[in-house]
C-alpha positions as CSV (number, residue, x, y, z in Angstrom):
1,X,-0.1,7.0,42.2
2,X,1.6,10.4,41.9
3,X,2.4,11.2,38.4
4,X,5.8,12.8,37.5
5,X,6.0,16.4,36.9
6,X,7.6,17.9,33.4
7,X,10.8,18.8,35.8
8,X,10.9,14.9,36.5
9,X,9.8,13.8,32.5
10,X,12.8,16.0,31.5
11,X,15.5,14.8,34.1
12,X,14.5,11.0,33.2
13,X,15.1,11.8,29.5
14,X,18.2,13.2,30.1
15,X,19.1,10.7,32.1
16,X,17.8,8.2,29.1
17,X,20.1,10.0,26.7
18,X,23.1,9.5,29.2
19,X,22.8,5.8,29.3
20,X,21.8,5.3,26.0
21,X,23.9,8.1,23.9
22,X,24.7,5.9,20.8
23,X,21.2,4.5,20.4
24,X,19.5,7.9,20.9
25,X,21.9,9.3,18.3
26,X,21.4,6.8,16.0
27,X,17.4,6.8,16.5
28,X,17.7,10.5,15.2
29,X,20.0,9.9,12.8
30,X,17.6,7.3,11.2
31,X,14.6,9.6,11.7
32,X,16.2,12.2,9.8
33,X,16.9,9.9,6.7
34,X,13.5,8.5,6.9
35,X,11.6,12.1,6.9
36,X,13.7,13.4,4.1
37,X,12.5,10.1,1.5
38,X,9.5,10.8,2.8
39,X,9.7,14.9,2.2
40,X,11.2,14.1,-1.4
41,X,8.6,11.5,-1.9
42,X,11.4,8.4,-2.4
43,X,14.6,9.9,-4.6
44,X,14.1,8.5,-8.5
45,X,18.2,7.8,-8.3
46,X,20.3,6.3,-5.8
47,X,21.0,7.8,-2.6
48,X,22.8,7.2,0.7
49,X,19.7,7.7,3.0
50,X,18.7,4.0,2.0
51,X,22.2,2.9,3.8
52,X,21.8,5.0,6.6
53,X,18.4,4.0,7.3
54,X,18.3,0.6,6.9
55,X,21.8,0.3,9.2
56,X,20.7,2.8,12.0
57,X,17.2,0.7,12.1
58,X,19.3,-2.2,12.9
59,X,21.7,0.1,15.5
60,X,18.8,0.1,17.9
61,X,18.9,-3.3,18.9
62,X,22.1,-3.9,18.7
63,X,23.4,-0.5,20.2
64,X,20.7,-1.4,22.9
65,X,22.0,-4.9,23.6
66,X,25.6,-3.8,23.9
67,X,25.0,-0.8,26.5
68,X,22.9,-3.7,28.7
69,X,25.5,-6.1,28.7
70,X,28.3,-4.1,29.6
71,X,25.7,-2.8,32.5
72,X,25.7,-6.4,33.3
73,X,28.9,-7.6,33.4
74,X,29.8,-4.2,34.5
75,X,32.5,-2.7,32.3
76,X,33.8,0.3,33.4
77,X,33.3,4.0,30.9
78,X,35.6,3.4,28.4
79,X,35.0,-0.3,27.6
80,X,31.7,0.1,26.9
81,X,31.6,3.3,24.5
82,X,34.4,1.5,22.7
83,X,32.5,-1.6,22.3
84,X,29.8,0.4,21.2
85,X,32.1,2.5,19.0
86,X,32.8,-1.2,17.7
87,X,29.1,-2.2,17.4
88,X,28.8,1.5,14.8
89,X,31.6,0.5,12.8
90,X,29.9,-2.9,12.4
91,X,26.6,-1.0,11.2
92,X,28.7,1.1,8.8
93,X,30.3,-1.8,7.3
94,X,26.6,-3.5,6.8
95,X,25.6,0.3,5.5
96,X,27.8,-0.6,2.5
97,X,26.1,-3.6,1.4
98,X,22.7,-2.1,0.7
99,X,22.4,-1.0,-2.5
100,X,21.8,3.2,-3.1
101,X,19.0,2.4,-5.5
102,X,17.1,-0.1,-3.1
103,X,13.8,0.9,-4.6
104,X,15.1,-1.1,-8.4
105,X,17.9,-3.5,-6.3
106,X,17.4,-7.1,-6.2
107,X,15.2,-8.0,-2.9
108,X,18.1,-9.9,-1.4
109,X,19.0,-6.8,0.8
110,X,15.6,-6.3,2.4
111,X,15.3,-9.8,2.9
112,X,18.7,-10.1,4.8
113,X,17.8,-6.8,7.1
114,X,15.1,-8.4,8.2
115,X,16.7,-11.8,8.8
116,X,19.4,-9.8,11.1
117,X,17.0,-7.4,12.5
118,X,14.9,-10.4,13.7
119,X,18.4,-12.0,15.0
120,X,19.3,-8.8,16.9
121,X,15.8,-8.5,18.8
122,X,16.3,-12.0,20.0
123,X,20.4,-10.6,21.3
124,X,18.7,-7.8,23.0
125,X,16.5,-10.6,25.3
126,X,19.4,-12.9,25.6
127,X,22.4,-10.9,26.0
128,X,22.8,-9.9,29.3
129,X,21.5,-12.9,30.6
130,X,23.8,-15.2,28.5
131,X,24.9,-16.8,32.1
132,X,24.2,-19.5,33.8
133,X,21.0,-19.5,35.8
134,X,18.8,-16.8,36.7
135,X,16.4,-17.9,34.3
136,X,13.6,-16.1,36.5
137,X,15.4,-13.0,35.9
138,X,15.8,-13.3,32.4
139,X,11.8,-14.2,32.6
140,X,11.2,-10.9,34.6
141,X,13.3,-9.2,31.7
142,X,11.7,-10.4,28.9
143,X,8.4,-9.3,30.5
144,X,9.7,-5.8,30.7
145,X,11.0,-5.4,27.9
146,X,7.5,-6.5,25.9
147,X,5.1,-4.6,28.1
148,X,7.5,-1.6,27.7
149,X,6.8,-2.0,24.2
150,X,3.6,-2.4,24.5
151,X,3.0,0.7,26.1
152,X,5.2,2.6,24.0
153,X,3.1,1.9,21.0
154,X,0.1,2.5,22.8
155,X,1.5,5.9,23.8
156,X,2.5,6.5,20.1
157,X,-0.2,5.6,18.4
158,X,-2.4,8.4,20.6
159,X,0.5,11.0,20.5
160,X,-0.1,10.4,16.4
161,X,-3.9,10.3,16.3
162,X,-3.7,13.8,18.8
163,X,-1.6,15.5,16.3
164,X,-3.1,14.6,13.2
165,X,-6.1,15.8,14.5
166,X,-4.7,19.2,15.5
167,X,-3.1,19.1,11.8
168,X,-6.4,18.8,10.2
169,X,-7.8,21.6,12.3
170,X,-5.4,24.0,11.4
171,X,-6.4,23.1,7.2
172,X,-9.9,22.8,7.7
173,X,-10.6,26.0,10.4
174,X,-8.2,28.4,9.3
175,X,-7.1,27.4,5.7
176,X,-3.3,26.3,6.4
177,X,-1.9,24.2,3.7
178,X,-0.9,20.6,5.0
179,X,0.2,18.4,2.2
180,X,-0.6,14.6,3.0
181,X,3.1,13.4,3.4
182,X,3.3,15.8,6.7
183,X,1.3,12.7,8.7
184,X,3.6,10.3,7.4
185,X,6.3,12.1,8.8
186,X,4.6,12.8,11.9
187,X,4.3,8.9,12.3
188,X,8.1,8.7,11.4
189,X,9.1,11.1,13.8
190,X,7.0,9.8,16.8
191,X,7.7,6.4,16.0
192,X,11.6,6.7,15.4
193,X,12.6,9.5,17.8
194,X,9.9,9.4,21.1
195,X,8.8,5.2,21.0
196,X,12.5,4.8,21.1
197,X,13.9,7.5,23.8
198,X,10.2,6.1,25.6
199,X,10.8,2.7,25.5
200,X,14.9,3.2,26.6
201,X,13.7,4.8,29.7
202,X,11.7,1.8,31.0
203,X,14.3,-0.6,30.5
204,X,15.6,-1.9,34.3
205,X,18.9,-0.1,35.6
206,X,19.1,-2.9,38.1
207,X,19.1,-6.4,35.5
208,X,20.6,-8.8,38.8
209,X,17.7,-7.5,40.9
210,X,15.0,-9.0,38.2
211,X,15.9,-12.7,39.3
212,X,14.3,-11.5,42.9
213,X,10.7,-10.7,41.6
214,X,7.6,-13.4,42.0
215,X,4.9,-11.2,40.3
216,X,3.1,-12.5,37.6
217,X,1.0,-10.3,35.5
218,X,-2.9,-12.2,35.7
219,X,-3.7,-10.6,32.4
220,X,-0.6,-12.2,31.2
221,X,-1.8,-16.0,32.2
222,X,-5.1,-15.6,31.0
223,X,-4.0,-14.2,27.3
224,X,-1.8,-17.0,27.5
225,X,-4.3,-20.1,29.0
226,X,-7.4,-18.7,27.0
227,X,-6.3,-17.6,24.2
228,X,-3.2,-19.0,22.8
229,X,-3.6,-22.4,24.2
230,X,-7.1,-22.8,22.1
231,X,-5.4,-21.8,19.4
232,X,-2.2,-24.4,19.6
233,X,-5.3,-26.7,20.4
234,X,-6.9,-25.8,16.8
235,X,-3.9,-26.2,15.0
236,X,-2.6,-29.9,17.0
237,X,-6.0,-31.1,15.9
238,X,-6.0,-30.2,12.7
239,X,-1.8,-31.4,12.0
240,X,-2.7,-34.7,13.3
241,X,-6.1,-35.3,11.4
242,X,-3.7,-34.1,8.6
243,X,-1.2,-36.6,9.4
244,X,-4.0,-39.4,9.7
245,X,-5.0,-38.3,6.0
246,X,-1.7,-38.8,4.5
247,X,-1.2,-42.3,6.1
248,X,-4.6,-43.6,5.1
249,X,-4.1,-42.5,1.8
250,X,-0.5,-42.9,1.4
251,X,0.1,-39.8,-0.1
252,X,3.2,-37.0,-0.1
253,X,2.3,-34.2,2.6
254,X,1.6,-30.3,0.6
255,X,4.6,-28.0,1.0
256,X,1.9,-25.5,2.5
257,X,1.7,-27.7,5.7
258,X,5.1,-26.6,6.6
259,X,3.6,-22.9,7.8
260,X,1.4,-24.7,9.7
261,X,4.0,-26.9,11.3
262,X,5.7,-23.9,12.2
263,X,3.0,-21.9,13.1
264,X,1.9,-24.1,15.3
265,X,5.3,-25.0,16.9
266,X,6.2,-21.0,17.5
267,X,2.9,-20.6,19.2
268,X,3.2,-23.5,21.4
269,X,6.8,-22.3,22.7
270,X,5.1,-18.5,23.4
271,X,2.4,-19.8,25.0
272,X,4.7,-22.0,27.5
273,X,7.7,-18.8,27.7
274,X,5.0,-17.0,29.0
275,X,3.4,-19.3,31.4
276,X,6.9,-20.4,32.2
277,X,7.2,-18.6,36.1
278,X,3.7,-19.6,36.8
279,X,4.7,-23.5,35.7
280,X,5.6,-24.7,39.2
281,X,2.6,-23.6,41.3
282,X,0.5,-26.4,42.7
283,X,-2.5,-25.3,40.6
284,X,-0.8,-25.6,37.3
285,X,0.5,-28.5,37.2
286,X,-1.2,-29.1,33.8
287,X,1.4,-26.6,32.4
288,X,4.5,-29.0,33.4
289,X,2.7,-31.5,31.7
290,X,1.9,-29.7,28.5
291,X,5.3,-28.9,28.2
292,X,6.6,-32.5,28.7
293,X,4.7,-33.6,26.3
294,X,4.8,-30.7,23.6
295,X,8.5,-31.8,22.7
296,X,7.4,-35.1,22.3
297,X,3.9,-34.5,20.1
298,X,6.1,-32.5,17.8
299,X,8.3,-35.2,16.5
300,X,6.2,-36.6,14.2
301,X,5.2,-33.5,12.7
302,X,8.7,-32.2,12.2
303,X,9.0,-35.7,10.3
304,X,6.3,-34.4,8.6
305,X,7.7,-30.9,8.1
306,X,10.7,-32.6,6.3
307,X,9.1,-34.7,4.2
308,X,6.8,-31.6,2.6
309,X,9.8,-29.2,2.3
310,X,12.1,-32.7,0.6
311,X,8.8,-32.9,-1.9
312,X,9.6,-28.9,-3.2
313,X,13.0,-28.7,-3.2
314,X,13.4,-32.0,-5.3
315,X,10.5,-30.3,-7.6
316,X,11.3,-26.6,-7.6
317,X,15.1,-26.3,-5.6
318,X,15.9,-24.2,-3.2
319,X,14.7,-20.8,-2.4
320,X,15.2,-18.6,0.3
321,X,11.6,-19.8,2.0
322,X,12.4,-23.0,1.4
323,X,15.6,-22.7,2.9
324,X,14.7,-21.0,5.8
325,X,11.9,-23.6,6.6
326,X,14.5,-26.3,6.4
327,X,17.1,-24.6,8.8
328,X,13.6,-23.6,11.7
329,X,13.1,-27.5,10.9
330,X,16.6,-28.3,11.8
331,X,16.5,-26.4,14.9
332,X,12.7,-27.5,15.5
333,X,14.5,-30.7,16.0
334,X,17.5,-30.0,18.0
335,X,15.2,-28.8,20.1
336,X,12.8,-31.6,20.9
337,X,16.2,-33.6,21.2
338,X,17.3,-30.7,24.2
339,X,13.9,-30.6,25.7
340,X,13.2,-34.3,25.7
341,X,16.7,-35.9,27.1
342,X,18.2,-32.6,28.5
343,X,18.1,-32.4,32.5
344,X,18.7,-28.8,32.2
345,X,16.0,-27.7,30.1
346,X,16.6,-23.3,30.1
347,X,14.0,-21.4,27.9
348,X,17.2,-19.5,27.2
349,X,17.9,-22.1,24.8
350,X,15.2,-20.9,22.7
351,X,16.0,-17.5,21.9
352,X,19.6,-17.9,22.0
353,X,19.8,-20.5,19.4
354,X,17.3,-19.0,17.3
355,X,19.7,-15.7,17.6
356,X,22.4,-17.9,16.4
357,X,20.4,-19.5,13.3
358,X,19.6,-16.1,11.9
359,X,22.9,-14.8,12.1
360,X,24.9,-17.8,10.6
361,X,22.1,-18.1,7.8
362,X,22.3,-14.3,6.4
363,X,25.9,-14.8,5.2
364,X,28.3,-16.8,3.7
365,X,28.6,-19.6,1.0
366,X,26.3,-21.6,3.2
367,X,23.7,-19.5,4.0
368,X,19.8,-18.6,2.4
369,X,20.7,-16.2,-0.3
370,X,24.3,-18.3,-1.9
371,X,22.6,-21.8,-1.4
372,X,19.1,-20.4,-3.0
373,X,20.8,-19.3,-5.7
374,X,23.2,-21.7,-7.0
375,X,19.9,-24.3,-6.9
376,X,17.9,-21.9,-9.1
377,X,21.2,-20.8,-11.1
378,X,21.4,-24.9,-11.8
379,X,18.4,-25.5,-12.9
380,X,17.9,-22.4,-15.5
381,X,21.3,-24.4,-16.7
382,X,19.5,-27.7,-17.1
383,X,16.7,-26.1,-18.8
384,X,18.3,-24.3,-21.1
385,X,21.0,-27.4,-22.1
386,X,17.7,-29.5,-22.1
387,X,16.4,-26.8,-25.0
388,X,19.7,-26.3,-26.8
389,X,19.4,-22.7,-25.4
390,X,22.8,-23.3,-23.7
391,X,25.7,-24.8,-25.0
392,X,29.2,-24.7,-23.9
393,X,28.7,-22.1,-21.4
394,X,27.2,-19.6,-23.8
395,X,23.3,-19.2,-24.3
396,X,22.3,-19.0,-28.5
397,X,19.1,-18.0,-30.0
398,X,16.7,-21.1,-30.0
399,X,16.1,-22.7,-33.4
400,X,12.8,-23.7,-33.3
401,X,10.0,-23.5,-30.7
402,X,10.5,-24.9,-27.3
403,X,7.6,-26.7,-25.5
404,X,5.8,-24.3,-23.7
405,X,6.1,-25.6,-20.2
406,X,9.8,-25.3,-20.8
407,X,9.7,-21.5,-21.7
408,X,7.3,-20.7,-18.4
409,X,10.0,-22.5,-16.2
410,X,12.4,-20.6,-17.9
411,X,10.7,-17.4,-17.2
412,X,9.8,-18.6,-13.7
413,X,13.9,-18.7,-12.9
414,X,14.1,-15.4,-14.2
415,X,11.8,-13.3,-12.3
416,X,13.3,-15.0,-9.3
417,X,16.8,-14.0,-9.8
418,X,15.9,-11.2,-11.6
419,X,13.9,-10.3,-8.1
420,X,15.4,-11.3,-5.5
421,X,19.4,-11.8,-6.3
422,X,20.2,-10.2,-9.9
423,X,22.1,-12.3,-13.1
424,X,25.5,-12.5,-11.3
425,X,25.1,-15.7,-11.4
426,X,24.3,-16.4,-15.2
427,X,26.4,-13.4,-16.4
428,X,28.9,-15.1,-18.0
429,X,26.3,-17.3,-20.7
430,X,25.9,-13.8,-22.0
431,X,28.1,-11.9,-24.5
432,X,25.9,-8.6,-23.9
433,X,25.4,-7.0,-20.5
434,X,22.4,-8.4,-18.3
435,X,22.3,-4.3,-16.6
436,X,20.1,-1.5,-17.6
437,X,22.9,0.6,-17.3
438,X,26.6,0.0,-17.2
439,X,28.1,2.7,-16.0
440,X,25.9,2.8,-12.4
441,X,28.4,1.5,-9.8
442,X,25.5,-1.0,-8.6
443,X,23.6,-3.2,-10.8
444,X,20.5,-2.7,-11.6
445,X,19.4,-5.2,-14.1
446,X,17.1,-5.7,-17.5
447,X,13.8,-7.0,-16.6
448,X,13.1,-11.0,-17.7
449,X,11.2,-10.7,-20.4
450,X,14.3,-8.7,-22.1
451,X,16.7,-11.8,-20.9
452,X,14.3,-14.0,-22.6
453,X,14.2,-12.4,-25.5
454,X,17.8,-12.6,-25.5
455,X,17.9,-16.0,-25.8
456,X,15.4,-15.8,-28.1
457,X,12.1,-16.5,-26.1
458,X,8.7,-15.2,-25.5
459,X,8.6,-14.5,-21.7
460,X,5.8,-16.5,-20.1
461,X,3.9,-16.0,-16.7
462,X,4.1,-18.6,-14.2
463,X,0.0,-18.4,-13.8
464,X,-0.1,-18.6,-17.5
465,X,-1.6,-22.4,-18.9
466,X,-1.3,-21.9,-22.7
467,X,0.4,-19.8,-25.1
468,X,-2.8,-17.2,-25.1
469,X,-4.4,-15.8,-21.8
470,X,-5.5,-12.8,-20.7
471,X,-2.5,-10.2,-19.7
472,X,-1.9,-7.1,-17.2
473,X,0.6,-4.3,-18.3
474,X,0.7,-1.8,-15.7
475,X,2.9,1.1,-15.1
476,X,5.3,1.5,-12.3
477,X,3.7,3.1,-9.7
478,X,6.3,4.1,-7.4
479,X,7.3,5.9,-10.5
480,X,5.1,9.3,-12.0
481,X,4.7,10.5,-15.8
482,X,6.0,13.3,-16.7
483,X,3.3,16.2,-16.8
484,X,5.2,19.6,-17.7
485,X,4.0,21.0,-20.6
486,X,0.4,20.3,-20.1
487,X,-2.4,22.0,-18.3
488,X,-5.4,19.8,-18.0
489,X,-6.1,15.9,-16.8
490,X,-9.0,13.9,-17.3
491,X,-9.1,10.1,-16.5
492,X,-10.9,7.6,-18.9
493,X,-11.7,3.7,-18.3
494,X,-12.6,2.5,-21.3
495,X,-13.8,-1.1,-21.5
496,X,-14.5,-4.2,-24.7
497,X,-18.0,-3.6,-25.2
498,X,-18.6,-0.1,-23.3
499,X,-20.4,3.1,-25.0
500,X,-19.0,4.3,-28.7
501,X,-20.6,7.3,-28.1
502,X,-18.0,10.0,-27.6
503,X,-17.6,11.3,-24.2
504,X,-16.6,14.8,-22.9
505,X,-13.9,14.4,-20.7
506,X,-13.4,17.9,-19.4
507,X,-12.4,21.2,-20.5
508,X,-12.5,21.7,-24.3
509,X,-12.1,17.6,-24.9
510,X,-13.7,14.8,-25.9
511,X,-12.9,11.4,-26.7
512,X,-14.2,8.2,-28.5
513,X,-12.9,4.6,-28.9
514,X,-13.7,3.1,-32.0
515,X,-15.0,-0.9,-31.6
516,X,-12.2,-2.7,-31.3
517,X,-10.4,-0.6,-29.1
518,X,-7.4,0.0,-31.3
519,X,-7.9,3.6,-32.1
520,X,-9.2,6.5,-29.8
521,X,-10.3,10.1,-31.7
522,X,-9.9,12.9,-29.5
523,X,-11.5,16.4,-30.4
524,X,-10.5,19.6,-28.8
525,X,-12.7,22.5,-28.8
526,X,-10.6,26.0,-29.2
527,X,-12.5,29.2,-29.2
528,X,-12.8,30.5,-32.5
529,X,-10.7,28.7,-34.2
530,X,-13.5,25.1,-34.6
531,X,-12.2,21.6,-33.2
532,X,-9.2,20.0,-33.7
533,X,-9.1,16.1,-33.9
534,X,-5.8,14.0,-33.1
535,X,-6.2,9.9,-33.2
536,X,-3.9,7.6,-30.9
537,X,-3.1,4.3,-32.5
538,X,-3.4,2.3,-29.0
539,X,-3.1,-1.1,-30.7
540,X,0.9,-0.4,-31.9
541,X,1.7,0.7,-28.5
542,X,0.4,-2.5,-27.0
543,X,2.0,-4.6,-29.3
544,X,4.9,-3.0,-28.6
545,X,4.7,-2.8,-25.0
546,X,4.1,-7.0,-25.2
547,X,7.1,-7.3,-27.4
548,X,8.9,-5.9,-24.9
549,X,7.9,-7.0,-21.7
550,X,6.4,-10.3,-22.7
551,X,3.1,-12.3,-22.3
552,X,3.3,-11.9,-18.5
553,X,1.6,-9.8,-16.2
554,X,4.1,-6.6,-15.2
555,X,3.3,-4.2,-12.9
556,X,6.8,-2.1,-13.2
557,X,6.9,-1.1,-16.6
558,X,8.4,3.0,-16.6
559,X,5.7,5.4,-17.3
560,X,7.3,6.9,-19.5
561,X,6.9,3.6,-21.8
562,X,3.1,3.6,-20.8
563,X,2.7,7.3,-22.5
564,X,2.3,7.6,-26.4
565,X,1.9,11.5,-27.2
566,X,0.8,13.6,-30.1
567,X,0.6,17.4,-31.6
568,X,-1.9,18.9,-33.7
569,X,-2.0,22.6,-34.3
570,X,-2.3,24.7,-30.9
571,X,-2.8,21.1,-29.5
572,X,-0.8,18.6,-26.8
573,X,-1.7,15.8,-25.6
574,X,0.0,12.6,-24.2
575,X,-2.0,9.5,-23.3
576,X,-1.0,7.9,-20.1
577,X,-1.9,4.3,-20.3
578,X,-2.3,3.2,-16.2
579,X,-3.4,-0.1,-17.0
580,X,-4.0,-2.3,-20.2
581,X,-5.6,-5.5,-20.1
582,X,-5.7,-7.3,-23.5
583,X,-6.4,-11.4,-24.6
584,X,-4.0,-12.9,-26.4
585,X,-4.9,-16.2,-28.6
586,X,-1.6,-17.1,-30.8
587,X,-0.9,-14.1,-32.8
588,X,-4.0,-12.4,-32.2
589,X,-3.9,-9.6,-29.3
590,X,-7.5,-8.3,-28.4
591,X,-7.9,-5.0,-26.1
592,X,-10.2,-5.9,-23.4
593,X,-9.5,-3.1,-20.7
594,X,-7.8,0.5,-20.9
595,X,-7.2,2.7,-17.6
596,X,-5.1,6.1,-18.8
597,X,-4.9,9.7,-17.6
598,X,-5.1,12.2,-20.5
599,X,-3.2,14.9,-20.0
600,X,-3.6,18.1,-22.8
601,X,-2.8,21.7,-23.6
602,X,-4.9,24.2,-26.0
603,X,-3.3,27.4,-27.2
604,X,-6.0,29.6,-27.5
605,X,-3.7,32.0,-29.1
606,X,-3.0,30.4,-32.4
């Protein structure tokens, strides 16, 4: 095989660019955004670059689709740039829903980007062969398309390792500085700018000539017959011995067996897509069979499937999983209906409808994110009216205690829409604002131990099984303390029932804790002028930090919060609490666990 010159590698990107000008462009575009978060280390405040990379991340496959089809149907020059000018103005509208502070935004955007981002991979394999037959073609296609990306990632992945290599060379053998982030934006820039203008340039110019091919990859068919077909094997043995179980024992199916279900059902269809050309020879007639019948063993497990996901929902409501499992169920069905009594029978069906599903699903009144949350919205409601919480439309302090499991389901429905769609939706019980800040343009709420307070309860984890418990305060870390002003860092980990001795830490410190863990003495040694002791009341923080953000684990808690300081003479030194792990029995709060940075300055001068 004679490999292509650099002359040749540059006239076939060219030619690359020239049939794929919008998706190159937007490729870049998105690279760019990407390596600047990356450069600045993720902006602390809002910023555009999280609209402009999320949409351009979604232009490829859609900007991608568009150019093929109009190859296929053959629309001349101007009809096709302006439906792609279309398909941009599409991805600029979608740029406008993703909040600027995505980092502190309710999840619901990331989880809709990758609902339509998985919707627009399955357009690119069925749009230009949205036609009537040619289902070998659109086979042949589909096999291009994956070992192209196959091979793109493969070619990535060395370009990376090669680089990074050469990097570290240059700091270790001749002293150059490379700060760390430089490889992640070495990855971003081979992964977002040369996988994509690679992968373009092996996609088919020809797409009517692929219904002509009869090849069949052998390493295909025997990843396919040795490997995935065990593993639908595995899982059909172990859903029906499943499905025996609940019979004999006349028992509700777990909602857990509904990833199984649909684990075992998306395998199954890969395994026969890709065995699909292969289906008719005389020596695999097994494969015809296997797929006659697949259609057919799944019925009772999507009976199954329904049952487990009916069992939550009635418990728990509806939640994005749940509703997504239930509309895969839906179509897990209309499928076995298409399969079993259609004469027809296209594997285009497959992809095409699933492309559908996502789409309708990520919008609308009807779809995941509005049904979701008007369940959960209704039962916080119930809850609350159950409690005396919430009367006519408006929540009140609670008069007395509420039973615990109440004020855990409570908190439960408030880290849910606090995480994933905000307190739109419960706004109005509230005569004070459910946001941090008002005057931000987008939302960007209190936590739910705050709203709980509010209505005047303790916040309670979901893991939690009585009022006491051991509990996790942990600062933010995509967040950093601030450390101007001070010179010197030493880390401490100081556990219930470690040393009392006191401990140098460094550079003119040391440090004790005193036996219960409340208090920590720290000494400073200055030259000449003796040591110089400051105490930390830990125990206040703590309590205060559990005031605030409840009896719940918390991971996100500012820094800044984390940080008590103090100032002695010719002293600085703030305390930067990492982690705190503390028991709590009733009123009593024992430290168990302290993880901090200390962070000090001497003047030597005074």
């Amino acid at each position: 095989m004679k490999l292509p010159s650099i002359r040749q590698a540059i006239q076939a990107a060219q030619s690359t660019f020239f049939r794929f000008p919008f998706v190159i462009v937007d490729a870049a575009i998105g690279t760019v955004a990407a390596l600047i978060l990356v450069d600045y280390e993720g902006p602390p405040g809002p910023t555009i670059l999280f609209k402009i990379l999320l949409a351009t991340i979604l232009g490829i496959p859609l900007l991608t689709s568009l150019v093929l089809l109009g190859e296929r149907k053959r629309w001349g020059t101007p009809v096709a740039l302006s439906v792609q000018a279309i398909g941009v103005l599409l991805l600029v509208g979608y740029a406008f829903t993703v909040p600027s502070d995505l980092t502190n935004a309710p999840a619901i955007a990331i989880i809709r980007f990758f609902i339509l981002a998985f919707a627009l991979h399955l357009f690119v394999a069925t749009a230009p062969f949205a036609v009537r037959g040619e289902l070998n073609g659109f086979w042949h296609y589909n096999k291009v398309l994956l070992l192209r990306i196959l091979t793109s990632l493969l070619y990535s992945l060395v370009l990376y390792v090669g680089l990074s290599i050469a990097l570290a060379a240059l700091e270790k053998l001749f002293g150059v500085d490379v700060p760390g982030k430089r490889y992640g934006e070495l990855w971003i820039f081979i992964n977002g700018l040369f996988t994509t203008w690679f992968f373009l340039a092996g996609v088919p110019d020809d797409l009517r000539q692929l219904d002509t091919l009869t090849d069949y990859p052998k390493g295909l068919k025997i990843f396919s017959q040795y490997i995935l077909f065990p593993l639908v094997l595995v899982y059909l043995v172990i859903l029906y011995a499943y499905l025996a179980k609940i019979l004999v024992s006349w028992d509700w199916p777990q909602g857990w067996v509904s990833k199984l279900i649909l684990g075992f059902s998306g395998t199954s269809m890969l395994a026969l897509l890709l065995l699909h050309p292969v289906a008719s020879r005389a020596e695999n007639v097994w494969i015809k069979t296997a797929a006659r019948w697949f259609y057919v063993i799944l019925i009772p497990l999507v009976i199954m499937l329904f049952f487990a996901l009916w069992r939550r929902i009635s418990e728990y409501g509806i939640t994005e999983g749940r509703y997504l499992a239930t509309a895969l169920g839906v179509w897990l069905a209309l499928m076995v209906v298409y399969f079993t009594l259609s004469k027809a029978k296209s594997i285009r069906m497959l992809p095409g409808s699933l492309c559908l599903l996502a789409c309708a699903v990520s919008f609308g009144p009807w779809g995941a994110f509005a049904i979701s949350e008007h369940s959960q919205v209704a039962r916080l409601q119930s809850v609350l009216e159950r409690a005396a919480i919430l009367s006519e439309g408006r929540v009140r302090h609670v008069a007395a205690d509420i039973p615990f499991e109440d004020a855990r389901q409570i908190s439960s429905l408030l880290s849910y829409l606090h995480d994933i769609h905000g307190y739109g939706g419960i706004q109005q019980w509230f005569g004070e604002s459910l946001r941090k800040d008002t005057t931000e343009s987008e939302p960007t709420f209190k936590g739910p131990a705050q709203v709980a307070q509010m209505m005047g309860l303790e916040y309670v984890s979901a893991w939690q099984k009585s009022t006491g418990g051991i509990v996790y305060l942990s600062a933010d870390r995509r967040a950093a303390f601030e450390v101007t002003g001070y010179d010197h860092l030493v880390h401490t980990r100081q556990l219930w029932g470690g040393p009392e001795e006191k401990v140098s830490g460094g550079k003119g410190i040391s440090f004790e804790m005193n036996e219960r863990m409340d208090r920590m003495t720290l000494a400073f040694a200055r030259e000449g002028k003796g040591e110089e002791t400051l105490q930390v009341d830990l125990r206040q923080h703590v309590e205060d930090l559990l005031k605030q953000y409840g009896s719940a684990n918390s991971e996100k808690i500012p820094p800044e919060k984390m940080a008590i300081t103090s100032i002695g003479e010719g002293v600085r030194v703030k305390v930067c609490l990492l982690q705190i792990q503390v028991q709590r029995g009733g009123q009593e709060v024992k430290p168990l666990m302290y993880s901090a940075d200390i962070l000090y300055s001497l003047d030597q001068g005074r």
